[in-house]
N, CA and C atoms as a LAMMPS dump frame, in Angstrom:
ITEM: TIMESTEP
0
ITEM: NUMBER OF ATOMS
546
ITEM: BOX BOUNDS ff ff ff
-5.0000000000000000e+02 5.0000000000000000e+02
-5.0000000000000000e+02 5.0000000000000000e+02
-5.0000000000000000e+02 5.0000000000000000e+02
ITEM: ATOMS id mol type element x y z
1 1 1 N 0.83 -1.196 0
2 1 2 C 0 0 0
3 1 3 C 0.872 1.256 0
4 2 1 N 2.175 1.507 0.786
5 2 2 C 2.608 2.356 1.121
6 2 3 C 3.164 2.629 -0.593
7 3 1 N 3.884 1.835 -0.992
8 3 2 C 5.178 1.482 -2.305
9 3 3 C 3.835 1.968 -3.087
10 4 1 N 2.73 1.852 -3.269
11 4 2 C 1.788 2.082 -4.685
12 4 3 C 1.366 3.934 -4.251
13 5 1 N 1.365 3.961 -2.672
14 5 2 C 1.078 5.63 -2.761
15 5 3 C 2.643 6.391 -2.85
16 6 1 N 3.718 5.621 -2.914
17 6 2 C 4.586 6.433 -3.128
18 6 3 C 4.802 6.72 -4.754
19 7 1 N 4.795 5.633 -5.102
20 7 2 C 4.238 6.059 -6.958
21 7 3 C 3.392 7.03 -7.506
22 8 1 N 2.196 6.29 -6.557
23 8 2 C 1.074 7.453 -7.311
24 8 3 C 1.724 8.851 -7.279
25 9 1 N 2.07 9.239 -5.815
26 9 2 C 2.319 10.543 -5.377
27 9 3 C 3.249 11.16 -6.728
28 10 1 N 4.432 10.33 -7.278
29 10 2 C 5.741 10.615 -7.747
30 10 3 C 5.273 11.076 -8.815
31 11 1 N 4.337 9.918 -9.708
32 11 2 C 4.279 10.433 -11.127
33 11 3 C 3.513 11.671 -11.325
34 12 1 N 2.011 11.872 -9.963
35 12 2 C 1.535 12.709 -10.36
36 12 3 C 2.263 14.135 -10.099
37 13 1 N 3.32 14.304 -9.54
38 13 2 C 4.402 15.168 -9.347
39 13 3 C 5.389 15.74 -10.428
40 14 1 N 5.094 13.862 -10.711
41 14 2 C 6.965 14.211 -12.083
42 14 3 C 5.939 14.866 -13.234
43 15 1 N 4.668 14.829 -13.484
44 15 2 C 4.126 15.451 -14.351
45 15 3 C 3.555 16.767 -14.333
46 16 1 N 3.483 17.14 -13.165
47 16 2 C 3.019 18.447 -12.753
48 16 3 C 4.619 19.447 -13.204
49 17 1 N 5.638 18.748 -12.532
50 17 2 C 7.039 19.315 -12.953
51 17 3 C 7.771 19.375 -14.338
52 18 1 N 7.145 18.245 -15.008
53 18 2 C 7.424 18.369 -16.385
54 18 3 C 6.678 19.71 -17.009
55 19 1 N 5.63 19.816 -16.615
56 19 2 C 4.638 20.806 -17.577
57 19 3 C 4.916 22.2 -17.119
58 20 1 N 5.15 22.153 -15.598
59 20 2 C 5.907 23.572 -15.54
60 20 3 C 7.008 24.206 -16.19
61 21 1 N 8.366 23.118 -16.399
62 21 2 C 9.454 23.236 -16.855
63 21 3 C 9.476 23.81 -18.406
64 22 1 N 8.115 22.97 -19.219
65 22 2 C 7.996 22.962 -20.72
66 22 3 C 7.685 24.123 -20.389
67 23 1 N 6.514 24.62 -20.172
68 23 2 C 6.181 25.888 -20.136
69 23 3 C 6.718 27.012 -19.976
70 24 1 N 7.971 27.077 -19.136
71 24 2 C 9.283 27.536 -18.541
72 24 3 C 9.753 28.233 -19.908
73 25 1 N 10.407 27.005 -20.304
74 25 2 C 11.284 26.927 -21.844
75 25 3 C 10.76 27.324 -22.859
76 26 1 N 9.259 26.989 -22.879
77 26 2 C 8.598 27.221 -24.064
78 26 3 C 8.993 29.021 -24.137
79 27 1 N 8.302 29.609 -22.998
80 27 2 C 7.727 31.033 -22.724
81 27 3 C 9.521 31.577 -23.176
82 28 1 N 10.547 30.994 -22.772
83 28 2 C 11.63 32.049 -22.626
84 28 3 C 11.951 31.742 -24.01
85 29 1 N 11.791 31.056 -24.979
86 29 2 C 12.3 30.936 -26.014
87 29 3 C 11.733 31.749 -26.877
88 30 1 N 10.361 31.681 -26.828
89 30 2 C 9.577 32.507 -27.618
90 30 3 C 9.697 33.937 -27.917
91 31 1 N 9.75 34.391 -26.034
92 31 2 C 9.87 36.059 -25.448
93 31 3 C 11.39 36.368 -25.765
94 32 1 N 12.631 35.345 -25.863
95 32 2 C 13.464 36.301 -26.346
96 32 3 C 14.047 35.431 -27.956
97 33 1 N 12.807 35.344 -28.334
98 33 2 C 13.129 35.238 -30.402
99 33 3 C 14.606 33.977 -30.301
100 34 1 N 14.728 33.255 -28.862
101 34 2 C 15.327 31.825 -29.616
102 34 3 C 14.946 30.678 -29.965
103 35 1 N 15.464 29.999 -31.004
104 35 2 C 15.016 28.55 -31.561
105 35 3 C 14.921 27.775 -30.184
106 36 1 N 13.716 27.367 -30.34
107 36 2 C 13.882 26.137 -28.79
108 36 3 C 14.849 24.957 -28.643
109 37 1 N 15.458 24.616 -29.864
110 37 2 C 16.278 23.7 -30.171
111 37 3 C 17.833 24.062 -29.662
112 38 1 N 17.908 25.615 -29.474
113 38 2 C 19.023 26.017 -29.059
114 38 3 C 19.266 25.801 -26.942
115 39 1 N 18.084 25.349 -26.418
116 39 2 C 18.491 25.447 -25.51
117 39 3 C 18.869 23.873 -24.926
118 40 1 N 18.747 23.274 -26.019
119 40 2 C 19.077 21.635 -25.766
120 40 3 C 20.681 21.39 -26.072
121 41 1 N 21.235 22.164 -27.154
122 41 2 C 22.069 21.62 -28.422
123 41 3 C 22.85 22.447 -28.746
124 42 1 N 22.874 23.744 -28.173
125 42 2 C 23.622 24.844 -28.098
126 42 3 C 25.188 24.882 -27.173
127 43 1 N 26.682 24.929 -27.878
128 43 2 C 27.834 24.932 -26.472
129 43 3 C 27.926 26.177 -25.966
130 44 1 N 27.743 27.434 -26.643
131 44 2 C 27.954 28.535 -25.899
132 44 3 C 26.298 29.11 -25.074
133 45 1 N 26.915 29.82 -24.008
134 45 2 C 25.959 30.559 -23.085
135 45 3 C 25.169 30.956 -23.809
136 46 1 N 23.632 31.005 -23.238
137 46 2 C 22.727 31.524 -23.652
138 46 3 C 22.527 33.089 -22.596
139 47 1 N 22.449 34.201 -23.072
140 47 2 C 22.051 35.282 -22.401
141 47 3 C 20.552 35.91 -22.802
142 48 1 N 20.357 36.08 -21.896
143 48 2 C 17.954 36.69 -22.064
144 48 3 C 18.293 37.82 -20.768
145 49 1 N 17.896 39.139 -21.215
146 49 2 C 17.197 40.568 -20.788
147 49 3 C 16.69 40.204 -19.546
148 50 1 N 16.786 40.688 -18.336
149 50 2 C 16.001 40.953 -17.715
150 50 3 C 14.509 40.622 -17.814
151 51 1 N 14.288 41.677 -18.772
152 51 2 C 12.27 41.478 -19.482
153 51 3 C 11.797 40.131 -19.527
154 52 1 N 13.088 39.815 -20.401
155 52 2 C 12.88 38.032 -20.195
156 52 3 C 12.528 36.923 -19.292
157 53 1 N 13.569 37.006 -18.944
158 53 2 C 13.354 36.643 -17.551
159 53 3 C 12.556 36.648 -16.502
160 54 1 N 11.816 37.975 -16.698
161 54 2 C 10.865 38.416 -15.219
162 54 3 C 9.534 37.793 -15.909
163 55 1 N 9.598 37.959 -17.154
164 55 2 C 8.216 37.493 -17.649
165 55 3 C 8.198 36.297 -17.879
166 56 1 N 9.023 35.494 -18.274
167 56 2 C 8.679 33.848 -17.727
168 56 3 C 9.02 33.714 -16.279
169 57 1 N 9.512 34.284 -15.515
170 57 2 C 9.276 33.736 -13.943
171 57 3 C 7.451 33.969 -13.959
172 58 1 N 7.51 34.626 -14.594
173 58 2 C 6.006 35.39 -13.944
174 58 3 C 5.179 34.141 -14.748
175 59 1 N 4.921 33.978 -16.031
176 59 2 C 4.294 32.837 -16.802
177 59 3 C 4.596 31.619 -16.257
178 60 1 N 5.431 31.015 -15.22
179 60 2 C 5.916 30.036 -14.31
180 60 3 C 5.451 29.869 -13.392
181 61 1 N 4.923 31.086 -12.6
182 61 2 C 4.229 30.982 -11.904
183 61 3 C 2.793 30.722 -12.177
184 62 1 N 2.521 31.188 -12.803
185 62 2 C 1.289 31.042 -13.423
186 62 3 C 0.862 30.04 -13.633
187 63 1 N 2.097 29.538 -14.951
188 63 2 C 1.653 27.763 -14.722
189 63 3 C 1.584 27.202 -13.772
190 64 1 N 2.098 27.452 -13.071
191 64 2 C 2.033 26.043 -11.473
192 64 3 C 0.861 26.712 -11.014
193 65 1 N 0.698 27.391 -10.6
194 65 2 C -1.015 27.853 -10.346
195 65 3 C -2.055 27.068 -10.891
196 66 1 N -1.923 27.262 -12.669
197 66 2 C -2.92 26.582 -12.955
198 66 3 C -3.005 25.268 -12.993
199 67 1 N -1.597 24.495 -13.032
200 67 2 C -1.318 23.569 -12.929
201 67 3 C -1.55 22.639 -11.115
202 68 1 N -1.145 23.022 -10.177
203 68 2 C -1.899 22.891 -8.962
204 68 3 C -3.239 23.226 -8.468
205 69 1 N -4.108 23.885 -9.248
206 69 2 C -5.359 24.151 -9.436
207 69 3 C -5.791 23.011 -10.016
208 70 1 N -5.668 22.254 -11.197
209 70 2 C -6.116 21.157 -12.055
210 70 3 C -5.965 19.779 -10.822
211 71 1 N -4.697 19.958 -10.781
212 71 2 C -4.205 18.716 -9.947
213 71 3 C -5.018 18.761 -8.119
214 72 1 N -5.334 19.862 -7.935
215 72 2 C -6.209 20.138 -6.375
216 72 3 C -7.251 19.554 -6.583
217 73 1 N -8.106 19.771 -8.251
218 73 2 C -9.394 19.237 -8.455
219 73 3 C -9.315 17.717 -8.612
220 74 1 N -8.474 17.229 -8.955
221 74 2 C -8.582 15.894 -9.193
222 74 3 C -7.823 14.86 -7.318
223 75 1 N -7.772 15.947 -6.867
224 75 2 C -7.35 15.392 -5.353
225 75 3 C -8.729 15.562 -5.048
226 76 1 N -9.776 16.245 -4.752
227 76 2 C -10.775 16.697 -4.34
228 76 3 C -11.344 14.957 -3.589
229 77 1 N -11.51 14.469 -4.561
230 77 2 C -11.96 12.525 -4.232
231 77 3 C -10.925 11.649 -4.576
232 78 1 N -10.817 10.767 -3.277
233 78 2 C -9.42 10.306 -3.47
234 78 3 C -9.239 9.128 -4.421
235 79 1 N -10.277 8.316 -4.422
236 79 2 C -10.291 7.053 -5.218
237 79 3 C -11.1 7.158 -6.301
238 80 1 N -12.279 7.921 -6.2
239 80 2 C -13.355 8.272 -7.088
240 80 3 C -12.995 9.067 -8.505
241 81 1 N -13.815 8.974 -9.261
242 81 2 C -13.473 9.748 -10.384
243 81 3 C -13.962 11.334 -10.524
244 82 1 N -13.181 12.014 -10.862
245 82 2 C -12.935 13.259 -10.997
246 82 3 C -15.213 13.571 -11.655
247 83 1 N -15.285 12.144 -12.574
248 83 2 C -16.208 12.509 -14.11
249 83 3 C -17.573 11.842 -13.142
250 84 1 N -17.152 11.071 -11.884
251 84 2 C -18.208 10.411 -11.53
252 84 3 C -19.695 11.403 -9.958
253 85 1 N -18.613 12.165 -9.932
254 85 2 C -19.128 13.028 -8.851
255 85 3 C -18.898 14.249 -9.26
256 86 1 N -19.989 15.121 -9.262
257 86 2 C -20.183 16.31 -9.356
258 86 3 C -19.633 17.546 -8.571
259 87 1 N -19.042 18.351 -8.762
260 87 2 C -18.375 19.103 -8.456
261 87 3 C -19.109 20.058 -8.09
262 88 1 N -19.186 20.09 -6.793
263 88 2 C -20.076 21.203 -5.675
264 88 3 C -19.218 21.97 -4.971
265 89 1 N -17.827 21.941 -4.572
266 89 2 C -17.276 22.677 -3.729
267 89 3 C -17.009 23.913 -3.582
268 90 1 N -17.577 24.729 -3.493
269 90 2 C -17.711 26.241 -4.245
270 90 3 C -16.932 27.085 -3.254
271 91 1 N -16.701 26.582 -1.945
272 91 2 C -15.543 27.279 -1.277
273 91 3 C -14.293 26.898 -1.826
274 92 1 N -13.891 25.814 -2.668
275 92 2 C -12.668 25.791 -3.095
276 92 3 C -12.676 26.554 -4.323
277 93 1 N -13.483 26.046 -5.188
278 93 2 C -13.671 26.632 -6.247
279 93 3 C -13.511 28.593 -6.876
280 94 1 N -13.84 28.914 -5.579
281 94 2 C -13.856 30.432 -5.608
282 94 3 C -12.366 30.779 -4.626
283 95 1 N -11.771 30.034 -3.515
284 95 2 C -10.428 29.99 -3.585
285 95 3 C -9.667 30.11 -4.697
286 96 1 N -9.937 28.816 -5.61
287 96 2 C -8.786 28.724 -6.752
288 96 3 C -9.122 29.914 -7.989
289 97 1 N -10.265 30.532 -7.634
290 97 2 C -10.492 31.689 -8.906
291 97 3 C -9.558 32.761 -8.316
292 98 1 N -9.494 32.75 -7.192
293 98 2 C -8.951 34.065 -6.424
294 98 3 C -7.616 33.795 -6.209
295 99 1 N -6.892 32.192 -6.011
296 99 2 C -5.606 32.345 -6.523
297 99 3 C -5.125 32.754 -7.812
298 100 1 N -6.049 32.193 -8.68
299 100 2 C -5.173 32.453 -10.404
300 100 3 C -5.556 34.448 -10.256
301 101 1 N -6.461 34.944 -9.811
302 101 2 C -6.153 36.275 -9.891
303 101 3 C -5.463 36.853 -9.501
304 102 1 N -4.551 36.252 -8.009
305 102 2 C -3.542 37.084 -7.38
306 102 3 C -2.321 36.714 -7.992
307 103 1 N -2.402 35.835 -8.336
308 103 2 C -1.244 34.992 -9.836
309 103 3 C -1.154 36.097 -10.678
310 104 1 N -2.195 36.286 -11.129
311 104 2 C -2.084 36.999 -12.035
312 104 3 C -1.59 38.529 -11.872
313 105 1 N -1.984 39.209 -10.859
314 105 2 C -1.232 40.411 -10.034
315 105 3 C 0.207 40.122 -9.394
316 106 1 N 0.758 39.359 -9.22
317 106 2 C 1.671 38.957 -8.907
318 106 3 C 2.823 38.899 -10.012
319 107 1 N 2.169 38.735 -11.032
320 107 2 C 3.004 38.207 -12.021
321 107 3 C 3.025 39.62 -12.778
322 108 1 N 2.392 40.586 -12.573
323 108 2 C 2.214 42.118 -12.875
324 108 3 C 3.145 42.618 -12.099
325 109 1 N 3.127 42.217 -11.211
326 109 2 C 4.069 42.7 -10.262
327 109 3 C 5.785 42.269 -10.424
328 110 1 N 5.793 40.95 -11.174
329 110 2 C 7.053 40.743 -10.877
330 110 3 C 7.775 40.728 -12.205
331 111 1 N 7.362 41.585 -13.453
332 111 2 C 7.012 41.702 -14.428
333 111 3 C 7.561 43.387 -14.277
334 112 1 N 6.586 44.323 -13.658
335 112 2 C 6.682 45.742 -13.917
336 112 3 C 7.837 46.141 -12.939
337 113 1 N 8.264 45.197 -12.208
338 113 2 C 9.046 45.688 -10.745
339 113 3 C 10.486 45.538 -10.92
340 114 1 N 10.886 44.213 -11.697
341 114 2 C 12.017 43.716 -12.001
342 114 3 C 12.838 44.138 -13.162
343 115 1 N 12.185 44.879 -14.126
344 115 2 C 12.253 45.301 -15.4
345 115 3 C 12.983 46.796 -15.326
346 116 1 N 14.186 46.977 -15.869
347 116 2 C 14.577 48.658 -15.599
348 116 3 C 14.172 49.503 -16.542
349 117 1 N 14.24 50.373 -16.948
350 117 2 C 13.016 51.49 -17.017
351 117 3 C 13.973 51.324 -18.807
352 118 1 N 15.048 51.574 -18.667
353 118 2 C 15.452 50.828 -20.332
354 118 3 C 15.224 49.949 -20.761
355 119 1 N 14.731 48.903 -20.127
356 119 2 C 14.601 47.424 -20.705
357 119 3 C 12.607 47.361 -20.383
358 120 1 N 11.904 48.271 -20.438
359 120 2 C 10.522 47.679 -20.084
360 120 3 C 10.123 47.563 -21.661
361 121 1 N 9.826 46.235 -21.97
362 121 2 C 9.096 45.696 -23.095
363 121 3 C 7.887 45.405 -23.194
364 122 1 N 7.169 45.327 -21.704
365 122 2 C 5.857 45.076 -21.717
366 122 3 C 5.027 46.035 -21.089
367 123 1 N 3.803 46.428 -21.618
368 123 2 C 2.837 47.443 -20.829
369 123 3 C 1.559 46.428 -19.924
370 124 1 N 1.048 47.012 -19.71
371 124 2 C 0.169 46.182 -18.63
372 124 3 C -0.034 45.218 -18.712
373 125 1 N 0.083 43.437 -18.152
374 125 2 C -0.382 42.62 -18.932
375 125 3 C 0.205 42.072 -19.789
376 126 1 N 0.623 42.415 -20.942
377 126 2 C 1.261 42.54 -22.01
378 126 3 C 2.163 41.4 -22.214
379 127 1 N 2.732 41.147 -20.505
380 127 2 C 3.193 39.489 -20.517
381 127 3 C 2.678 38.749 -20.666
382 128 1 N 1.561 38.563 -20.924
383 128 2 C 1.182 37.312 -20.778
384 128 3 C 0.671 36.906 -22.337
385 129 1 N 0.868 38.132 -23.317
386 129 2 C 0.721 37.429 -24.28
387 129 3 C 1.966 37.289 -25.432
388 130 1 N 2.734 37.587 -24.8
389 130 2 C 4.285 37.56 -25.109
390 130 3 C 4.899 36.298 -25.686
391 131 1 N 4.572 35.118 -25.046
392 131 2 C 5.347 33.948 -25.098
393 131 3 C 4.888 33.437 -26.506
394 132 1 N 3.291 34.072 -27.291
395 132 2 C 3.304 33.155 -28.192
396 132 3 C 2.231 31.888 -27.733
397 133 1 N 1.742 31.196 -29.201
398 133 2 C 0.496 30.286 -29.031
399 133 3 C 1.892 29.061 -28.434
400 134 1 N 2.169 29.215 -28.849
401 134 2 C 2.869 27.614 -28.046
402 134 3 C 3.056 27.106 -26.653
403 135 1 N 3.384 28.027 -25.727
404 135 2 C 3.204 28.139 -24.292
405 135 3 C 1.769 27.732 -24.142
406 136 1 N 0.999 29.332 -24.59
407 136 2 C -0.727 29.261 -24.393
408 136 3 C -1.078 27.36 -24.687
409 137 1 N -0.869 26.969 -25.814
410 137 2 C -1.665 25.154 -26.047
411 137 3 C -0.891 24.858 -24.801
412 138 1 N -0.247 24.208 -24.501
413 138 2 C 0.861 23.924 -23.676
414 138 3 C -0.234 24.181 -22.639
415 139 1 N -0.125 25.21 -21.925
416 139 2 C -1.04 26.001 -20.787
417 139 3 C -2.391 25.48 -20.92
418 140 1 N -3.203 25.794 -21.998
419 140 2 C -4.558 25.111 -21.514
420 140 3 C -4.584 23.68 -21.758
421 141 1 N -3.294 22.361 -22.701
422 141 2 C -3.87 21.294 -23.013
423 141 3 C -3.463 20.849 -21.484
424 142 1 N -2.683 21.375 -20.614
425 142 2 C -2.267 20.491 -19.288
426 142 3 C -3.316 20.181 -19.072
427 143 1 N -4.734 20.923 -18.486
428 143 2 C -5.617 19.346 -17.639
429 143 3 C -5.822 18.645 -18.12
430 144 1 N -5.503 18.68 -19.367
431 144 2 C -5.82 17.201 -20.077
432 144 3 C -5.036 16.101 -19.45
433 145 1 N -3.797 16.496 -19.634
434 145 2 C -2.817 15.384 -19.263
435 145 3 C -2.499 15.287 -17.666
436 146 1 N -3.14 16.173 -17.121
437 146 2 C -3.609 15.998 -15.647
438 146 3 C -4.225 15.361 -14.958
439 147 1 N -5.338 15.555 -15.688
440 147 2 C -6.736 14.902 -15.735
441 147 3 C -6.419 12.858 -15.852
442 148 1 N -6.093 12.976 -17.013
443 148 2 C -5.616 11.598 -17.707
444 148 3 C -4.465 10.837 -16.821
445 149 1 N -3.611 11.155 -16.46
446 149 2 C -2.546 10.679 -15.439
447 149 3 C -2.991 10.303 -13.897
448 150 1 N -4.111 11.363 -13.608
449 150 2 C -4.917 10.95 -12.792
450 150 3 C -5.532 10.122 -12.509
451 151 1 N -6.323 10.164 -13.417
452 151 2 C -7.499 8.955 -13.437
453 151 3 C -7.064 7.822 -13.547
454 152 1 N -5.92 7.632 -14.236
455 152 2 C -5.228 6.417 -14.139
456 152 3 C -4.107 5.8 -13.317
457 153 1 N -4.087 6.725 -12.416
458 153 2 C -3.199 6.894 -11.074
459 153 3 C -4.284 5.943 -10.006
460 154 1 N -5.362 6.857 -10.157
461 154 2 C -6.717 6.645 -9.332
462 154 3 C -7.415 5.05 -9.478
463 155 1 N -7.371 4.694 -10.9
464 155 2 C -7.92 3.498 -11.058
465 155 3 C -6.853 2.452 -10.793
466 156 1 N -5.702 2.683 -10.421
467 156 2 C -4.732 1.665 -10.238
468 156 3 C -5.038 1.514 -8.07
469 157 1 N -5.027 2.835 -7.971
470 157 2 C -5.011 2.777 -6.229
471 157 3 C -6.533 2.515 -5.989
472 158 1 N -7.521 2.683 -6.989
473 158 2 C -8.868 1.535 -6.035
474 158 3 C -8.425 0.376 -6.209
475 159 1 N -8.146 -0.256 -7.152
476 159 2 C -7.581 -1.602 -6.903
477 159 3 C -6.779 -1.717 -6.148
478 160 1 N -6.302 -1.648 -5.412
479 160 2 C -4.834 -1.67 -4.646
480 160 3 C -5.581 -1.68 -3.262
481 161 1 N -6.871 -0.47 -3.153
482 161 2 C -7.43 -0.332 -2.24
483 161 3 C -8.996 -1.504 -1.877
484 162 1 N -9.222 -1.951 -2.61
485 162 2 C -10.284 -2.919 -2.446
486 162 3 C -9.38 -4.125 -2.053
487 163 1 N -8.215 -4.49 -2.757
488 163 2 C -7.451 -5.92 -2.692
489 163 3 C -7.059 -5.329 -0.684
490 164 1 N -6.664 -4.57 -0.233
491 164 2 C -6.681 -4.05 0.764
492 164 3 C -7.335 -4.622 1.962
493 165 1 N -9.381 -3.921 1.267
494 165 2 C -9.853 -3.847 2.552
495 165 3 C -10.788 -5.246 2.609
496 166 1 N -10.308 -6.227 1.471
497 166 2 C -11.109 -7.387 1.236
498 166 3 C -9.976 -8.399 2.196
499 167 1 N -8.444 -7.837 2.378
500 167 2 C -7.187 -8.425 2.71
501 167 3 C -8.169 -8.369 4.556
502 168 1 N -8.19 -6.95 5.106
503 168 2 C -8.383 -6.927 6.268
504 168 3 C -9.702 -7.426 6.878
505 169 1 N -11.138 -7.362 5.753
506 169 2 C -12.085 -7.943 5.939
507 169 3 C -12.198 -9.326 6.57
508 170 1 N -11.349 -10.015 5.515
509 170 2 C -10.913 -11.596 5.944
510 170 3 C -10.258 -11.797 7.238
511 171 1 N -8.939 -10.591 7.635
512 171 2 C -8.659 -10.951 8.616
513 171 3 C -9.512 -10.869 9.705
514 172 1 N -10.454 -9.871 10.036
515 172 2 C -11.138 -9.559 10.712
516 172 3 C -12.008 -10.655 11.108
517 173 1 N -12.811 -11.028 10.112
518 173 2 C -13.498 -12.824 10.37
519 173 3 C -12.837 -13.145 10.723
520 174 1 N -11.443 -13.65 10.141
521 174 2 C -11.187 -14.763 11.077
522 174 3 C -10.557 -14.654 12.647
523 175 1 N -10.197 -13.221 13.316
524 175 2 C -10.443 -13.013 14.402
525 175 3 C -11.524 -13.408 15.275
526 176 1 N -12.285 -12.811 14.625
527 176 2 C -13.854 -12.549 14.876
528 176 3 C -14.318 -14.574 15.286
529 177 1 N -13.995 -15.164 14.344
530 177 2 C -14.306 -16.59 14.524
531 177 3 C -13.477 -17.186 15.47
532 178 1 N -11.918 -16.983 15.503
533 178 2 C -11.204 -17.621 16.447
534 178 3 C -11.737 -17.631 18.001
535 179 1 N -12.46 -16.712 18.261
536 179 2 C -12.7 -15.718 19.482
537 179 3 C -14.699 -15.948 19.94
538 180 1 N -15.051 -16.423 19.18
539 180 2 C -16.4 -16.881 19.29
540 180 3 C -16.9 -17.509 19.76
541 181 1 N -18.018 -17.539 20.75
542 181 2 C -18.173 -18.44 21.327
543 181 3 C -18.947 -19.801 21.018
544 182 1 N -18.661 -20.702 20.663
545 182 2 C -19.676 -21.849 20.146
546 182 3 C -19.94 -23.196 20.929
């Protein structure tokens, strides 16, 4: 039990970290006009602006926002399916609207603050549409692959969890019988 929740935990992690990272790379390649291929395959230093920089920290953040937002919803029920129960929680729900907005001020913030007054490339906002459609797919296809990693995270640990409580059921009878009076 322990060895199958340390898995579950890992992958749904190593994928939350993958999609931040892409997103990472995607955004800085785009915002400072390099081939993405250069940051794999390239021997000399790569140098990116300030602007650069502040605006994918800021689109980084963002992603993991939305990306721990997706992944919060699919924690919501632990064994159950995300598709099988209806989604009522409206105190979380209006939490996670009000994180991606302070995300989003935040990222205004770390964007207009970090940037020196020669190097400001972006006006209000303006980061966030900087990086280009490739980040953006990237950004909205994650719950997909959130979603999907999940559910199949999930359908591996009810099994794991029925073989479980059918394991302790039995033991329990046969306590239960050793101990009986007849």
């Amino acid at each position: 039990e322990s060895k199958n929740t340390f898995f579950y935990i890992l992958l749904r992690c190593l994928v939350n970290a993958l999609l931040v990272l892409t997103i990472a790379i995607v955004a800085l390649a785009s915002i400072s006009n390099v081939p993405l291929k250069s940051f794999f395959w390239q021997r000399d230093r790569l140098t990116f602006s300030s602007a650069a920089i502040s605006a994918t920290q800021a689109l980084s953040y963002l992603g993991l926002a939305w990306i721990l937002l997706w992944t919060g919803l699919t924690y919501l029920y632990r064994r159950n399916s995300i598709f099988q129960q209806a989604h009522n929680n409206y105190w979380w729900s209006f939490f996670a609207f009000t994180a991606l907005c302070l995300e989003i001020l935040y990222g205004e913030v770390i964007v207009q603050g970090q940037t020196d007054a020669s190097e400001k490339l972006f006006t209000k906002f303006s980061w966030m549409l900087a990086p280009g459609w490739a980040s953006w797919i990237i950004f909205l296809l994650s719950p997909i692959v959130i979603i999907t990693v999940s559910e199949s995270t999930k359908a591996s640990d009810r099994v794991s969890h029925q073989k479980h409580m059918r394991r302790l059921r039995i033991l329990f009878e046969t306590k239960l019988g050793m101990w009986s009076p007849r």
